[in-house]
C-alpha positions as CSV (number, residue, x, y, z in Angstrom):
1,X,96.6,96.7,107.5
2,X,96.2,99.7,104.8
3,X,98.5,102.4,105.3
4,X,98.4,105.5,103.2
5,X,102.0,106.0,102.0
6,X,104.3,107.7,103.7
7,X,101.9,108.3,106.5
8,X,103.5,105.2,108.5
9,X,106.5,106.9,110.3
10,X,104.0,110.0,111.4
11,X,101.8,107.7,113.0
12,X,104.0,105.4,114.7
13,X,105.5,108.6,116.2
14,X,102.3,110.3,116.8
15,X,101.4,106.9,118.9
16,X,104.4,106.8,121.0
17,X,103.9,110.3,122.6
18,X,101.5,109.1,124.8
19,X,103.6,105.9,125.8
20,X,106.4,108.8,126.6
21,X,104.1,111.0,128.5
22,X,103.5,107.9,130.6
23,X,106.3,106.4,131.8
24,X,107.2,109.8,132.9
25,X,104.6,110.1,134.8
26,X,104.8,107.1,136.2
27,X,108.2,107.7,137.3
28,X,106.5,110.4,139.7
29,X,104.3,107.8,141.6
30,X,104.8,106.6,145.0
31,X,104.7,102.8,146.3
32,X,100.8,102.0,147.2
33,X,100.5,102.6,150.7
34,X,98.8,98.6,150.7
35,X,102.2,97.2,149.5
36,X,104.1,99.0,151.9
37,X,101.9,98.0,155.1
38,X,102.2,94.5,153.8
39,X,106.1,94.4,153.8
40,X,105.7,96.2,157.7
41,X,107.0,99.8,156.1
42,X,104.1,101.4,158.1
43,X,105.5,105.0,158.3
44,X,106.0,105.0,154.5
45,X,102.4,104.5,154.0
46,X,101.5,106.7,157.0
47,X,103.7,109.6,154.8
48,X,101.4,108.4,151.7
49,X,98.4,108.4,153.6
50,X,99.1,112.0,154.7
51,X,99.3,113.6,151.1
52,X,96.0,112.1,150.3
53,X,93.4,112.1,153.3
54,X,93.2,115.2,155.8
55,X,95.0,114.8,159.0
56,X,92.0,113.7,161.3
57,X,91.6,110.9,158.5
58,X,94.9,109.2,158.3
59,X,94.5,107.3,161.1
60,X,90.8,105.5,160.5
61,X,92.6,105.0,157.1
62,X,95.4,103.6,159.0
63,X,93.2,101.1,160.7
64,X,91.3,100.2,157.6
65,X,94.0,99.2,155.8
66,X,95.2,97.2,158.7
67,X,92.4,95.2,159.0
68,X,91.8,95.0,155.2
69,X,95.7,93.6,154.8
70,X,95.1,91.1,157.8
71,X,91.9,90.1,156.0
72,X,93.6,89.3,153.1
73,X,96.6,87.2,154.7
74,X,94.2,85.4,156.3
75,X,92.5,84.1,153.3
76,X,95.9,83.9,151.4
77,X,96.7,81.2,154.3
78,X,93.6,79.3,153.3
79,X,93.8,79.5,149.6
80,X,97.7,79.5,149.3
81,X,99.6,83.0,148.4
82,X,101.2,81.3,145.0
83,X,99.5,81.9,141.5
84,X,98.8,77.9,140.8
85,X,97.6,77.7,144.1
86,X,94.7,80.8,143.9
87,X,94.1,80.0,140.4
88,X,93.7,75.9,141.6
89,X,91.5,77.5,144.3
90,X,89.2,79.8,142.6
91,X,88.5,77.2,140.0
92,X,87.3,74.7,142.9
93,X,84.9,77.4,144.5
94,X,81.4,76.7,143.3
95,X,80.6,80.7,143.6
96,X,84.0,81.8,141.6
97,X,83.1,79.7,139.3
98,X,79.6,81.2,138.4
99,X,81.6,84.5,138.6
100,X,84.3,83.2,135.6
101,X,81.2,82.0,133.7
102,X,79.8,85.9,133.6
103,X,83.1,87.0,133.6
104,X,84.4,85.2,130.7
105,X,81.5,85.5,128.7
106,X,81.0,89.1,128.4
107,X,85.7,89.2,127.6
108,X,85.1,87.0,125.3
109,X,82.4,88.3,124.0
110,X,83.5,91.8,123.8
111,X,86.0,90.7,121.4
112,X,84.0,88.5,119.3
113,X,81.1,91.1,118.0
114,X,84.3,92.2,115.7
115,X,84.8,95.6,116.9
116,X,88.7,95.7,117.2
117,X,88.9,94.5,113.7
118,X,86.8,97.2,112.9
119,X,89.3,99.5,114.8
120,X,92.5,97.9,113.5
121,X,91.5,97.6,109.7
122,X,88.7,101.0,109.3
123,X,90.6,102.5,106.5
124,X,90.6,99.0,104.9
125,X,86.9,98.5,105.7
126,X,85.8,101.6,104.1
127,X,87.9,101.2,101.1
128,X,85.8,98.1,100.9
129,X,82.9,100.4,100.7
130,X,84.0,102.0,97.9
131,X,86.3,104.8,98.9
132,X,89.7,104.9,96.9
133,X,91.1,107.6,98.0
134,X,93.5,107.0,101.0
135,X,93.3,110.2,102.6
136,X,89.5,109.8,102.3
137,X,89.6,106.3,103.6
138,X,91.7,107.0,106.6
139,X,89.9,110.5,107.7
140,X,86.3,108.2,107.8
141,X,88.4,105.7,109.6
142,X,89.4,108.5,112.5
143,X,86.1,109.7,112.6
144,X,84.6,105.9,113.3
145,X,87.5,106.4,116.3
146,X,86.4,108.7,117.5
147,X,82.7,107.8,118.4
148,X,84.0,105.1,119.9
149,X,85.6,107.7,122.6
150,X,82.4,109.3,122.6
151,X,80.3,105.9,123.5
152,X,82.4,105.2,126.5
153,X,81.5,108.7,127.8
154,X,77.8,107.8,127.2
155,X,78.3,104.8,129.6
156,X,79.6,106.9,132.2
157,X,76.3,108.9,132.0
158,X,73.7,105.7,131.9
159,X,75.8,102.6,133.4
160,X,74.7,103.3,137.3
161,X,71.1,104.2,136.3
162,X,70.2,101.2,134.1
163,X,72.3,98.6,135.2
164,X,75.6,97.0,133.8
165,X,73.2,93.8,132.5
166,X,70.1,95.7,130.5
167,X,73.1,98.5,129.1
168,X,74.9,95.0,127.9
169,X,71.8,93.7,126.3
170,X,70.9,96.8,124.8
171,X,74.2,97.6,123.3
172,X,74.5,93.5,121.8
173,X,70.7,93.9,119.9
174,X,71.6,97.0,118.7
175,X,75.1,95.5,117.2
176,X,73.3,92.3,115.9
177,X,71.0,94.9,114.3
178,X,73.2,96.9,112.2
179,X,75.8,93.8,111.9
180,X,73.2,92.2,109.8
181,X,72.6,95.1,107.8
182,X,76.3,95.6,107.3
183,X,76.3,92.0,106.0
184,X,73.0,93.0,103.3
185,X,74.7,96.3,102.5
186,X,78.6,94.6,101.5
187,X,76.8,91.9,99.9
188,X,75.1,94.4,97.8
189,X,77.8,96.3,96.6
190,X,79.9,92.8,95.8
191,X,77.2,92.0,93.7
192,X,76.7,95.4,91.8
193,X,79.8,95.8,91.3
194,X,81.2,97.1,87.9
195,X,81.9,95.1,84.8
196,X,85.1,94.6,83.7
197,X,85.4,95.6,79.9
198,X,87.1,93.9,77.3
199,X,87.7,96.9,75.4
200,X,88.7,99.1,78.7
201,X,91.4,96.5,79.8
202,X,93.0,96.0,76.3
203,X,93.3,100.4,76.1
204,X,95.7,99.1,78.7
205,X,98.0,96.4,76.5
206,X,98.5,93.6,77.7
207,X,101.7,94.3,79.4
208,X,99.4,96.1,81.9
209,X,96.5,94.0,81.9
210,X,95.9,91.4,84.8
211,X,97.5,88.1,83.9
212,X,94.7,86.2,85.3
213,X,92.2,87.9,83.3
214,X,93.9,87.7,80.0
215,X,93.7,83.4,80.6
216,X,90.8,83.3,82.9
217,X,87.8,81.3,80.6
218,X,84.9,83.2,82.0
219,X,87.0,86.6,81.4
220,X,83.9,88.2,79.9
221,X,81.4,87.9,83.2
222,X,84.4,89.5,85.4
223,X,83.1,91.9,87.2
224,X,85.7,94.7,89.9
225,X,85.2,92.1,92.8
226,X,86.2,89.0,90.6
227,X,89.8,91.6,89.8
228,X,90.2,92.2,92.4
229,X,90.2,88.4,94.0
230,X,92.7,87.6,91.3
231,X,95.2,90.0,92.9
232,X,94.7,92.8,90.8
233,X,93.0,95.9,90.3
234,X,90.1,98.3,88.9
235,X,90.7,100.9,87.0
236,X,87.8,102.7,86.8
237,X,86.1,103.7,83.3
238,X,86.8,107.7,82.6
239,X,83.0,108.5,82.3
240,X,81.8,106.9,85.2
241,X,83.2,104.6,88.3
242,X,80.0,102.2,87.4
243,X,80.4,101.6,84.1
244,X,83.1,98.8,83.1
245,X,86.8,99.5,83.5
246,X,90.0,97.9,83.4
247,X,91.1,94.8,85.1
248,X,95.1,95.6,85.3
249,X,98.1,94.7,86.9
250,X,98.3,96.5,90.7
251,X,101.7,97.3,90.4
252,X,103.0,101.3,91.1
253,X,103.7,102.0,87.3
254,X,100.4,100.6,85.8
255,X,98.3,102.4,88.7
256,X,100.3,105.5,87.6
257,X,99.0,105.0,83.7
258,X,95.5,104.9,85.1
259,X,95.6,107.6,87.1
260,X,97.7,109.3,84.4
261,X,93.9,109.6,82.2
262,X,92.1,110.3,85.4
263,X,90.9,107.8,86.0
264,X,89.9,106.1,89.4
265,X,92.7,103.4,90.8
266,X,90.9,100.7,92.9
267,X,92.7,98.1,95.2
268,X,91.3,97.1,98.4
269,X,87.6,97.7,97.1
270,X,85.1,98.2,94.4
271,X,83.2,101.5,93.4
272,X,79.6,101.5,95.1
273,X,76.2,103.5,95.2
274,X,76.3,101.8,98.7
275,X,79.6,103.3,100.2
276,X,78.1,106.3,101.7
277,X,75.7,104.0,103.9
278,X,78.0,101.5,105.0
279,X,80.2,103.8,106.7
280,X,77.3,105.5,108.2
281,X,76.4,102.1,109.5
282,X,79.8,101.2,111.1
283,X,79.2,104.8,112.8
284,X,76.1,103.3,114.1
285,X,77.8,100.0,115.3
286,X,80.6,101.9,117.1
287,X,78.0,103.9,119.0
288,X,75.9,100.2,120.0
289,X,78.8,99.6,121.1
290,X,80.7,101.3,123.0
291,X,78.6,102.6,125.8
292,X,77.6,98.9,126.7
293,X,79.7,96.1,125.5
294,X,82.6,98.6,125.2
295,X,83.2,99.5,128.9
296,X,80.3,97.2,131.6
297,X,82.4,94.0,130.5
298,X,85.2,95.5,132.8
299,X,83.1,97.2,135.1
300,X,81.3,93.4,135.3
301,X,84.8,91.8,135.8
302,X,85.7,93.9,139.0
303,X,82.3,93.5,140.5
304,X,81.3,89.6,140.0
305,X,83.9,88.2,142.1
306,X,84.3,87.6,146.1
307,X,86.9,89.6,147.0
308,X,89.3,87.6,148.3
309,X,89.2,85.8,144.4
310,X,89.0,89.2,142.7
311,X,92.8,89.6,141.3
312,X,92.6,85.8,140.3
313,X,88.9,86.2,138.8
314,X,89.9,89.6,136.7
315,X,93.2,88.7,135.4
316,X,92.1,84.8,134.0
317,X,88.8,86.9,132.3
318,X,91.8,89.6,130.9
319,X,93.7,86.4,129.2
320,X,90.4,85.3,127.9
321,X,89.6,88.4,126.1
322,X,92.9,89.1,124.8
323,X,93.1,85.8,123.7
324,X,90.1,86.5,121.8
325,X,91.7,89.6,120.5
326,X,94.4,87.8,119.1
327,X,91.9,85.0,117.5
328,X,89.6,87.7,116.1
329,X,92.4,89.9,114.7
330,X,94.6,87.5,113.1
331,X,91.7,85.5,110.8
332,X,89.8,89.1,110.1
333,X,91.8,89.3,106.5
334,X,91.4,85.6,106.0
335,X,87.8,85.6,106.5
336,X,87.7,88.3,104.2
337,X,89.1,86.9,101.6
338,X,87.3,83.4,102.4
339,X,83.8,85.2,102.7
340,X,83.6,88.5,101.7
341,X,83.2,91.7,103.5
342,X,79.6,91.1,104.0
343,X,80.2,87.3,105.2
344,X,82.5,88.0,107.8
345,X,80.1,90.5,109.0
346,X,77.1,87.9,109.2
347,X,79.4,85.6,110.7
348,X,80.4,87.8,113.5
349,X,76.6,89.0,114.1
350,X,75.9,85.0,114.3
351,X,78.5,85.0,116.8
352,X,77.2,88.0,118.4
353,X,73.8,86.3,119.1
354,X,74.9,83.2,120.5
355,X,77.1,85.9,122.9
356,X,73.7,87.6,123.3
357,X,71.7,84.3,124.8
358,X,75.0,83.6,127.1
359,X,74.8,87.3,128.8
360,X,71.5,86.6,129.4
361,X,71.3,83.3,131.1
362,X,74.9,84.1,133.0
363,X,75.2,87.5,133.6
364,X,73.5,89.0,136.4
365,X,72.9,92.5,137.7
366,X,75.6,94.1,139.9
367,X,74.7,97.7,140.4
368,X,74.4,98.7,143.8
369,X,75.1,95.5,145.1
370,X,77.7,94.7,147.6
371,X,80.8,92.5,147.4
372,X,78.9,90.0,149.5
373,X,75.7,90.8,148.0
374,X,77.0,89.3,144.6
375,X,78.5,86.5,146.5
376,X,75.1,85.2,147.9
377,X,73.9,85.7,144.7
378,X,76.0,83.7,143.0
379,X,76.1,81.3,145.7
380,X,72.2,80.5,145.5
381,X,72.7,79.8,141.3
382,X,71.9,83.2,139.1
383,X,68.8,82.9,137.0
384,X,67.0,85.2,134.5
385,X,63.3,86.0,136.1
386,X,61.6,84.4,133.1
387,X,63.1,81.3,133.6
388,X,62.1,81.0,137.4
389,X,64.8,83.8,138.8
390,X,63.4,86.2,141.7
391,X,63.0,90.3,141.1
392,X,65.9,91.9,142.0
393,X,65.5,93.2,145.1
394,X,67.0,97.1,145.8
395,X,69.4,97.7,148.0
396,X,67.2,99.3,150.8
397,X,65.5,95.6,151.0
398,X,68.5,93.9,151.1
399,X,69.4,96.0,154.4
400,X,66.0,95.9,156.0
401,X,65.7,92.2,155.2
């Protein structure tokens, strides 16, 4: 990933405040008063209990957590209390299983629309668009960040009034939607891309002019994006950044000759009329996707399952989407270099849909449902209304019925 130089150490510092800030607080927490009842320390959690709930509550707490630990010994005496066992378990319930399918699906998902690799590589992205400038590129980058932070509050706002399953849909047509036009916009600027001059590179020498260029047989239809694939870089012409430049050599000294005439020093991407809009559009990605696909996916997770499953249920959809991560982050550069900007953008909206039509057809609608409401759901088989599903019903029919 791009790093503006010298910028590295900062950053790396800057990121392990918080780290620091935690474990210090987390020095300060007491055992959970569960864990303690479990291993028959009652009057430690009665001590707990007592910081948190007014007197004339602790003991109805008390007895809730009682019967809610002797619930869950019970079923760990059906189901086994070892991780192959409740893993071996869920996976043979017919209703756990319906839950992983939802569950899994929005992980993976999540991951899969492209959105960390927007967050791990943004200042390379928008170099991509055009910016050269480092400082430039990584300020955009923060700002792009930063919305993200700012959809996640949206969802707080809108994910109990419209639903975990319609905020989820809405949030993957919008990112299809400007995904697509991402794509168009990146392929646009590859293929506008500035000329590479004959006369501009040779100004050079050819002790500074890109080796690949000097032998390459179709030298004279190079354009910046053709340079830049060979390893090296633009330099751009002194009138304008659109006319033809230099193809050179993208070593330290030769980008210090070209900046030397004031010139423009290009490495990670091209000068473009289109720059401007494509990191307006990544804004408008971020923000379809943060308040949905961003945050319901977990909120999903720790509502789909039957209780008893729940741990199991959440952490195998975790590995899933970190898996993903990993998957997703890891061939980002490859695919870029493979395809393009703009085709690694229209892959991952292709991927995107297909995720769409899964959420659909799997995923059903949680809010204001209870633990066992989603079980029976589940249980009976979950299916969109157009396809022969029933109206949700509210949670005052549920009761009365």
């Amino acid at each position: 990933m791009f790093q503006a130089p010298g910028t590295w150490r900062w950053m790396l510092g800057v990121a392990g405040i918080p780290a620091v800030v935690q474990f210090v607080l987390m020095l300060s927490l007491p055992e959970s008063p569960r864990w303690l009842y479990r291993k028959d320390r009652v009057d430690e959690a009665r001590a707990i209990l007592e910081k948190i709930y007014p007197a004339h509550e602790v003991e109805d707490e008390l007895n809730a957590l009682k019967l809610s630990v002797d619930a869950e010994k019970a079923d760990e005496a059906i189901i086994g209390e070892g991780m192959i066992a409740k893993v071996k378990g869920a996976l043979k319930n017919r209703v756990v299983r319906r839950g992983l399918y939802a569950g899994i699906t929005v992980q993976v998902a999540q991951q899969f629309v492209g959105i960390n690799t927007v967050m791990y590589y943004a200042p390379t992205i928008v170099q991509f668009a055009g910016f050269a400038s480092n400082s430039v590129a990584l300020a955009l980058s923060l700002i792009t960040s930063g919305l993200n932070a700012v959809g996640s509050i949206v969802s707080m706002c809108f994910v109990d009034r419209y639903g975990r399953r319609r905020l989820m849909l809405v949030s993957m047509t919008g990112i299809i939607f400007f995904l697509v036009i991402l794509s168009v916009v990146f392929m646009e600027a590859s293929s506008h891309a500035p000329k590479i001059g004959g006369v501009e590179s040779a100004h050079f020498g050819s002790n500074s002019t890109c080796s690949a260029y000097l032998t390459a047989p179709d030298a004279p239809r190079w354009s910046c994006m053709t340079c830049l694939k060979a390893d090296c870089a633009f330099c751009a012409n002194a009138a304008s950044e659109f006319h033809p430049g230099a193809c050179l050599d993208s070593s330290k000294v030769v980008r210090g000759e070209c900046r030397a005439e004031n010139r423009v020093f290009f490495q990670q991407g091209c000068p473009s009329k289109f720059g401007f809009l494509a990191v307006v559009l990544l804004g408008l990605y971020i923000i379809s996707y943060s308040p949905g696909m961003g945050t319901v996916p977990w909120i999903v997770n720790s509502e789909i399952y039957p209780l008893r499953y729940r741990g199991v249920g959440g952490g195998i959809a975790a590995v899933s989407n970190w898996c993903s991560n990993l998957i997703v982050s890891e061939s980002y550069l490859s695919l870029t270099e493979a395809l393009g900007a703009g085709g690694t953008f229209f892959l991952f909206a292709g991927i995107s849909t297909i995720s769409l039509v899964f959420i659909y057809f799997l995923v059903p609608e949680t809010k204001g449902l209870q633990f066992e409401e989603v079980e029976k759901l589940l249980e009976d088989g979950y299916r969109p209304r157009f396809f022969g599903g029933k109206k949700e019903q509210s949670k005052d029919q549920v009761e009365s019925a």
